[in-house]
N, C-alpha and C positions, 0 to 999 in steps of 0.2 A: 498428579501422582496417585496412583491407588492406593489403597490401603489392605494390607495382606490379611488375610481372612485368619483369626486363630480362632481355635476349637478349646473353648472357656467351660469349666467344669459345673456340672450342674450341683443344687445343693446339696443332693443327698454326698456326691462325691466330695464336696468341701468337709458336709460333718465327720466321713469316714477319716480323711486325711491329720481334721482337727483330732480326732480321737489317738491316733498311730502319733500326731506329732507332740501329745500329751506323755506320750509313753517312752518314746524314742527319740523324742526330738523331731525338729524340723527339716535340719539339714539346712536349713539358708544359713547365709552366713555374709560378714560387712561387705566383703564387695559385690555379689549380686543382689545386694540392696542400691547400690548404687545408681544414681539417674532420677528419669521425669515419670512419674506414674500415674495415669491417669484414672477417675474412679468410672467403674462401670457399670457394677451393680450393689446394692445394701439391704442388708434382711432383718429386721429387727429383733431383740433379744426376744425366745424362745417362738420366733415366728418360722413354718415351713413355707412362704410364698414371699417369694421376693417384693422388697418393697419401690413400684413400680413408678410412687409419684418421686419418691425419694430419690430412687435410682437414675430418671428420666432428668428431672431438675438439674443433678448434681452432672449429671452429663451436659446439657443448655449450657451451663455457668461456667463448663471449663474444670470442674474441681479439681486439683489434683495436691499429689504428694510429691515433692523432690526432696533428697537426699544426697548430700555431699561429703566428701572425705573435709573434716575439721581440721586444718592445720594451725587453728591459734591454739592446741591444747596438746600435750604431749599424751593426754590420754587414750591406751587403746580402744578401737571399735567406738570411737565417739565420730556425731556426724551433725553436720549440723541441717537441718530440716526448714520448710518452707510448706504451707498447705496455704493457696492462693484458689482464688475466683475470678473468672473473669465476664463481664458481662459488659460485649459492647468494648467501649473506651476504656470503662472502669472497669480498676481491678484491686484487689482487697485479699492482703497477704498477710501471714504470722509468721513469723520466723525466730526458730531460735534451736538448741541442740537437743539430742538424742544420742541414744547410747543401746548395745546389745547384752541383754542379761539373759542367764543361765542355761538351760538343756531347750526350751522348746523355738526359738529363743522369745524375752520380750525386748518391745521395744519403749520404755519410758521414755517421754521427750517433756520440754517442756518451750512454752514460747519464752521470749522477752522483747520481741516488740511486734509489733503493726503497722505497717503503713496501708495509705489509700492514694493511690493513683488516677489521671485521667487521662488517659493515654502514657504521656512522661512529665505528665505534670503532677509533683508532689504535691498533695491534697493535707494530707496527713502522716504524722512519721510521731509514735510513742513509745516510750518504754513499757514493758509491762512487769508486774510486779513476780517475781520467784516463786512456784511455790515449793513448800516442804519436800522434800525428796519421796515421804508414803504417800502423798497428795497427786504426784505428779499422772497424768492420763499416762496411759500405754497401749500398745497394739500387741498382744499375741499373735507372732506369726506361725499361720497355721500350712504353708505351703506353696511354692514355684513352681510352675514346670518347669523342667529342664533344658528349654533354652531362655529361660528368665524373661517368659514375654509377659506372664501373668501370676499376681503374688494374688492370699487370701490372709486376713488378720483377725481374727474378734478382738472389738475395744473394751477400755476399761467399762461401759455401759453396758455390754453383753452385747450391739449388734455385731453383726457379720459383713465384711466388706471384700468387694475386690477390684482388685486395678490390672490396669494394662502398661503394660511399659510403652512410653511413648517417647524416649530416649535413651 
């Protein structure tokens, strides 16, 4: 099967977008967050040149984001999240919820466990501890195209990130 070719915005187009979605918002919204997102490229806080080993790596390893509609919680725009690795047999996942906040939007998540698999053999399976709700990481989402095949976020750290929909 090929892989259809998308046209992925370059940085200067991310910063401009990140600036517009400061102001106005982003326009994304819970359900085309929805699905498997794969990462493609990462730029470091206040860096203009993509980070290439970073980016390349996280590509090797499989990284990605998924994002699913949370039905153990009656709370709106909660979802519950998963950012795994795969290398090989092994693979090394976090999972736990997220949620959509205010105009641009963010995204704070947090984990509560880990497991590590080798193949479908459970390696490891742990809870992890909560943190404080000001504590928690987030993604600023800075932007989608319009047919929701590629999102751009800056993390609570200041890098820049983007993914590809890969379901």
């Amino acid at each position: 099967m090929l892989a259809k070719i998308i046209n992925l915005p370059s940085l200067e187009k991310l910063l401009e977008l990140e600036k517009n979605a400061r102001i106005d918002g982003s326009g994304i919204d819970y359900d085309s967050l929805l699905g498997l997102w794969k990462f493609q490229s990462v730029w470091k806080q206040g860096s203009d040149k993509e980070d290439k080993i970073s980016s390349t790596l996280l590509q090797v390893i499989s990284a990605s984001l998924e994002l699913k509609k949370n039905t153990q919680h009656s709370e709106k725009d909660l979802f519950t999240i998963a950012n795994s690795i795969q290398i090989g047999l092994l693979s090394l996942k976090f999972s736990g919820i997220a949620n959509l906040e205010r105009k641009q939007p963010l995204l704070p998540f947090s984990f509560d466990s880990i497991e590590i698999k080798l193949a479908s053999l459970m390696i490891l399976k742990r809870s992890l501890p909560t943190p404080e709700k000001k504590k928690r990481p987030f993604f600023a989402l800075i932007a989608m195209d319009s047919n929701n095949k590629w999102l751009s976020a800056r993390g609570k750290g200041g890098g820049l990130a983007l993914w590809q929909r890969y379901s």
